[in-house]
ZADO-497199 format. One record per residue (C-alpha): residue number from 1; residue in one letter; x, y, z. Coordinates in steps of 0.25 Angstrom, whole numbers, plus 5000, padded with zeros to 4 digits. Example, Ala and Ser with C-alpha at 12.3 -4.5 7.8 and 13.67 -1.06 7.14 Angstrom:
<recs>
+-----+--------+------+-------+------+
| num | residu | east | north |   up |
+-----+--------+------+-------+------+
|   1 |      A | 5049 |  4982 | 5031 |
|   2 |      S | 5055 |  4996 | 5029 |
+-----+--------+------+-------+------+
</recs>
This chain:
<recs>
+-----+--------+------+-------+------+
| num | residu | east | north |   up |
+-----+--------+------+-------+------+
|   1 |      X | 5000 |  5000 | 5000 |
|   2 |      X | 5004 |  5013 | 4998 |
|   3 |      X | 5006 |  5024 | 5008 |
|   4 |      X | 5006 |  5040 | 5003 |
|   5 |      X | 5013 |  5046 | 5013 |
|   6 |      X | 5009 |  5063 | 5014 |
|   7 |      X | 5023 |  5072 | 5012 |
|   8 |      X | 5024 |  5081 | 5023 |
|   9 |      X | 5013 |  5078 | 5032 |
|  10 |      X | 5007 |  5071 | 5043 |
|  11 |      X | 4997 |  5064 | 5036 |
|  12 |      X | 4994 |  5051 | 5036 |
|  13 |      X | 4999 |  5040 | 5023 |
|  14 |      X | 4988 |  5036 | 5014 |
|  15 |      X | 4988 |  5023 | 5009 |
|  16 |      X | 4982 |  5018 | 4996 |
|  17 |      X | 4967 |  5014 | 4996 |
|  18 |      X | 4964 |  5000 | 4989 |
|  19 |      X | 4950 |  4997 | 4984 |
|  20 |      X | 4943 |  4986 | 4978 |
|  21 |      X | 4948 |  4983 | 4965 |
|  22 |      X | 4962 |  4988 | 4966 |
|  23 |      X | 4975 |  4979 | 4963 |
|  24 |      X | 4983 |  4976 | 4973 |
|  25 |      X | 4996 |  4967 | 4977 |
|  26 |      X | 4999 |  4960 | 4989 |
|  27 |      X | 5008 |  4950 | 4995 |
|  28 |      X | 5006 |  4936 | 4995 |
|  29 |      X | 5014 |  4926 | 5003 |
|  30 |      X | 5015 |  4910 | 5000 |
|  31 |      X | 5023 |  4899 | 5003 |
|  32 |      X | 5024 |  4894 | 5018 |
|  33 |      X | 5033 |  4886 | 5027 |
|  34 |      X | 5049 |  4890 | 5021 |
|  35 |      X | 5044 |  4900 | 5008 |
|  36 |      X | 5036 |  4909 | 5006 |
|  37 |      X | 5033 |  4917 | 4994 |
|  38 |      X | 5028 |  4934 | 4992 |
|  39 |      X | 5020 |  4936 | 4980 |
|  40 |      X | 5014 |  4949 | 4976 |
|  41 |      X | 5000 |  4946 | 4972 |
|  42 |      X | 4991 |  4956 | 4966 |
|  43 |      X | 4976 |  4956 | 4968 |
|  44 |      X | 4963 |  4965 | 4966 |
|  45 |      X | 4956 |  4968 | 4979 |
|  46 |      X | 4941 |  4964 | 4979 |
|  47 |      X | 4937 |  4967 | 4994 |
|  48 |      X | 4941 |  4975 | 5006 |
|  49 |      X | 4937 |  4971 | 5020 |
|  50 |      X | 4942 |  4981 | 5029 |
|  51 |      X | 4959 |  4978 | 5028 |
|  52 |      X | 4957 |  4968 | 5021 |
|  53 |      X | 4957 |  4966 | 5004 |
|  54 |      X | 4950 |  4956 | 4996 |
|  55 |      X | 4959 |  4953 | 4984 |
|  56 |      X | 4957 |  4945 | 4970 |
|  57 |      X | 4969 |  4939 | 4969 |
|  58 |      X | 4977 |  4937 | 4954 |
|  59 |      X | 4972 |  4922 | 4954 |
|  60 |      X | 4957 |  4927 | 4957 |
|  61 |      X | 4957 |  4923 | 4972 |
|  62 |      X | 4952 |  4933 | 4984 |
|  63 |      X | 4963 |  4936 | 4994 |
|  64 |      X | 4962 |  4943 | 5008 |
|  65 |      X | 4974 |  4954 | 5008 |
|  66 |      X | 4976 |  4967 | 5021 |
|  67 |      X | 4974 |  4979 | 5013 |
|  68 |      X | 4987 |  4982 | 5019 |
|  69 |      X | 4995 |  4972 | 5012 |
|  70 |      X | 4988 |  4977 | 4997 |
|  71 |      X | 4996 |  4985 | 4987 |
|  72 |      X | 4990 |  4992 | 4976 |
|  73 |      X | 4994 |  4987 | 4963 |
|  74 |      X | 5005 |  4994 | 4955 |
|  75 |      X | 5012 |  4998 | 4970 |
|  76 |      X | 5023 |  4990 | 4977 |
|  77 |      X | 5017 |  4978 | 4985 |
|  78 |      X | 5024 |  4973 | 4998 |
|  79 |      X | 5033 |  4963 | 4991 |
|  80 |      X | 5039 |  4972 | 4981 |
|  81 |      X | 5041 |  4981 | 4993 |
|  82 |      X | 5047 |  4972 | 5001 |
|  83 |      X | 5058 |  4970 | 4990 |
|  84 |      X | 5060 |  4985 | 4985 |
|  85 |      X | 5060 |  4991 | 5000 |
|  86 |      X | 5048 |  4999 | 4999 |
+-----+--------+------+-------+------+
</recs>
């Protein structure tokens, strides 16, 4: 997600609504006992229940996602951050 920070100010950092029907990535995780593997998956959210998003996954499936953990489509997600250091 990404925050606008105010030059100057003492206001408060806006972050980015999401809405139904915007495309999104987000970090999925698979493997188990000694590997595990971080894939950046892209979906199209469908429903959101308080912090919680709905999304229609690439493969048609509806997946459960924290709206926190959503980036919008066309901005860094958390994996590609993770390795560039932003």
């Amino acid at each position: 997600m990404q925050v606008n920070q105010p030059q100057g100010g003492i206001e408060e950092a806006t972050t980015t609504p999401l809405a139904i029907g915007d495309t999104v990535s987000y970090v999925a995780i698979s493997g188990g006992g000694r590997e595990y593997r971080l894939i950046a998956r892209i979906g199209v959210i469908i429903g959101i229940d308080s912090n919680v998003a709905t999304l229609r996954a690439a493969n048609g499936r509806s997946i459960t996602q924290p709206l926190d953990k959503l980036t919008p489509d066309g901005q860094p997600n958390a994996l590609t951050r993770m390795f560039i250091g932003g």
